[in-house]
N, C-alpha and C positions, 0 to 999 in steps of 0.2 A: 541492483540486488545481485544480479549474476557474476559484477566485479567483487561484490563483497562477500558473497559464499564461497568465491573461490573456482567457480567454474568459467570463468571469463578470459582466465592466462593473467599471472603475474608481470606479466609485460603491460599491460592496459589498466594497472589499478590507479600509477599516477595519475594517469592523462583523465582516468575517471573520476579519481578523487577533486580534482581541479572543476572538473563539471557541473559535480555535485556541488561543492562550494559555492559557486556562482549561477547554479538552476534557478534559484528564486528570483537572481537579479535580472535575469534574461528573462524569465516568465511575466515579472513585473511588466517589461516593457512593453511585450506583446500586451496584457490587461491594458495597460494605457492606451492603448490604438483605439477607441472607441467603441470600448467592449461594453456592457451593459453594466453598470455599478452595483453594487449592494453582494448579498448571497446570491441571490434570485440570480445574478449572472453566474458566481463563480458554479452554483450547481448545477445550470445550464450547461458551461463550461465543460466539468467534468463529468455528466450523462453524454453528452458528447464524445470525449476523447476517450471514455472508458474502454466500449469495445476497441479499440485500437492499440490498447497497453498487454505487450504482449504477454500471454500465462504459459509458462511449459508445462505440456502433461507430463502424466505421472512417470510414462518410460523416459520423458527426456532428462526427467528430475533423478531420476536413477543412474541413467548414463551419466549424468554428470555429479554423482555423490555413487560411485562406486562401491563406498567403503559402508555406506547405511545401509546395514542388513535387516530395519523393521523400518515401519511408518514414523515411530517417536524419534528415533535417529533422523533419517530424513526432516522430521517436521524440525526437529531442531537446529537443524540447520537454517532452514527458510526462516524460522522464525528470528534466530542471531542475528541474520543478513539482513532483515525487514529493520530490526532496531539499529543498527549497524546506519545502511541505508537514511535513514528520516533522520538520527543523530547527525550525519554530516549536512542536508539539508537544513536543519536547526543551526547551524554553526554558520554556514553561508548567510542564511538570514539576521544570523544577529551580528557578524562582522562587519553585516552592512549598517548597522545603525551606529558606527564610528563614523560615517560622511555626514556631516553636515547639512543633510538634505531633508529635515523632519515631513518636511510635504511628503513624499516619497515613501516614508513609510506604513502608510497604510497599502499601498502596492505591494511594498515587501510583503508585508503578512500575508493577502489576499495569494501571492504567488507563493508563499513558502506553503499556504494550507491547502494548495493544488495539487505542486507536488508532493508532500507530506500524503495527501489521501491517494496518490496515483502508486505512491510505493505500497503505502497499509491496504491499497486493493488487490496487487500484484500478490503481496505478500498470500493476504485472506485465499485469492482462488486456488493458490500453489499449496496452501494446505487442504484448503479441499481434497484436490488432487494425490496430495499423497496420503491422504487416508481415505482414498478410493468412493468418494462422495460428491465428485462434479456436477456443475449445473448443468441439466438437461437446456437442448435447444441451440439455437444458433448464436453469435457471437452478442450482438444486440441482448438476445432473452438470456444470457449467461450475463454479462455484463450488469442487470438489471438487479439477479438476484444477488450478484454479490457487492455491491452499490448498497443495497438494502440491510446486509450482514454487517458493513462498515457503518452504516447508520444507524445502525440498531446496538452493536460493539457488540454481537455477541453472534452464536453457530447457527443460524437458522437453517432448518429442513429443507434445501433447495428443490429439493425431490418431490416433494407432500405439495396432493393436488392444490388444499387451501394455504399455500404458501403462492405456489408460482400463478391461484387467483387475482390474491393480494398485490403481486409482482406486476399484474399486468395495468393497475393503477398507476400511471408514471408521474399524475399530479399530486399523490400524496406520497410517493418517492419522492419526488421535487422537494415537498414540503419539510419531507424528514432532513433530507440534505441539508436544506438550509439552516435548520436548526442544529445538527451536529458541526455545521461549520462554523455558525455562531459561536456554540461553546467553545470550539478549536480552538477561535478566534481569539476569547479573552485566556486561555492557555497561554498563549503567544507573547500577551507583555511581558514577561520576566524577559525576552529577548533582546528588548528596546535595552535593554539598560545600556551606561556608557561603554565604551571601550568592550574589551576580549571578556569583559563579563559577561555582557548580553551575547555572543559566538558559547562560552559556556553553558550557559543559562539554555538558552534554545538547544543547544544539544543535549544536554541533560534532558531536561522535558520533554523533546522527542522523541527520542530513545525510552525514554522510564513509560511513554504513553503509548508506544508500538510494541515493549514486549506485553506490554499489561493485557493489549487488545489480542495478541496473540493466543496467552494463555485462556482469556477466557474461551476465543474460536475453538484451540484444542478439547477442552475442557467439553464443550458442547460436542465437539467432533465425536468425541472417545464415546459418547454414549448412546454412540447408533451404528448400525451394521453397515460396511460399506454395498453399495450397491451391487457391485459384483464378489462374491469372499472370494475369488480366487481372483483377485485383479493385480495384488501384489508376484504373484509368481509370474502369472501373463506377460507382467511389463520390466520383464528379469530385463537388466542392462547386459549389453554384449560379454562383460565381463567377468559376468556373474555364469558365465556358461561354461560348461567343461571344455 
């Protein structure tokens, strides 16, 4: 996402775009390693590696969007990047169903809905962030609530006591997980199809179901007070200064 919003340097978009493309095929293999089959793993999966995906706060998100003089500017950007993002993962995925390997693609999927959910979470917390509404707590209990927001596809109150209650349920987290990958999941056959249709097909679908998720997050965002109102001038980027 940071090569695709533009703050990564135009020097590093091929070598990333190349990445993206082939994330899934690589993630595949790893799932093959005697990972736990079904959702039940891939949710495990990614409750795991979620704290680890990196979120920029709100000042770094500024420093590096100079030119976003509000939250909806900024957001809109993240939110471009996030469709941007999952669209070329989509395309990786369905390229691969030109090999001859029909075994193999239920791997693909399982890896494409990984990382598919590791960008639209990246994406979710980074709006948080720029509309001054982050998960309280440590990396783990951040990770949790916005894990929740991606499963739910919609702005929950990360902040509200009986929100971050319900957060601290991690088997009915689990649960939701694996039902929104489920659905993911039968999203995902227009990809199969033969040839550079299915690379189209899965980026289309990708993309049309990460801005969708996006707007609705804003949409919920816009209708609550950030937690600090002066958080936006606080995290003024160095260049926003006289």
């Amino acid at each position: 996402m940071e090569v695709w919003d533009g703050s990564a340097g135009a020097d590093s978009v091929p070598t990333e775009q190349g990445r993206m493309a082939s994330l899934a095929r690589r993630l595949g293999r790893s799932l093959g390693r005697g990972a736990k089959t079904g959702t039940t793993g891939l949710a495990d999966r990614l409750m795991a590696a979620a704290p680890r995906i990196k979120v920029r706060d709100v000042a770094t998100l500024r420093a590096h969007h100079p030119d976003a003089r509000s939250a909806e500017e900024l957001a809109d950007r993240i939110a471009a990047a996030g469709a941007r993002a999952s669209g070329a993962v989509g395309a990786g995925a369905g390229a691969a169903a030109m090999m001859p390997v029909p075994a193999a693609m239920p791997v693909e999927i399982a890896a494409e809905l990984l990382a598919v959910a590791a960008v639209e979470f990246k994406m979710i917390a980074e709006l948080y962030e720029a509309y001054g509404q982050p998960a309280p707590g440590n990396a783990r209990q951040r990770s949790l609530a916005y894990l929740s927001v991606w499963s739910e596809r919609r702005g929950l109150d990360v902040a509200s006591p009986a929100t971050i209650l319900a957060l601290s349920k991690t088997a009915a987290l689990r649960k939701s997980l694996r039902k929104r990958l489920t659905r993911a999941g039968f999203r995902k056959l227009p990809s199969l199809a033969p040839l550079m249709v299915g690379a189209a097909a899965g980026a289309y679908v990708n993309r049309r179901d990460t801005a969708r998720l996006a707007t609705e997050i804003r949409r919920s965002l816009r209708e609550r007070q950030p937690a600090d109102p002066s958080y936006w001038l606080t995290a003024r980027a160095d260049t926003d200064q006289p």
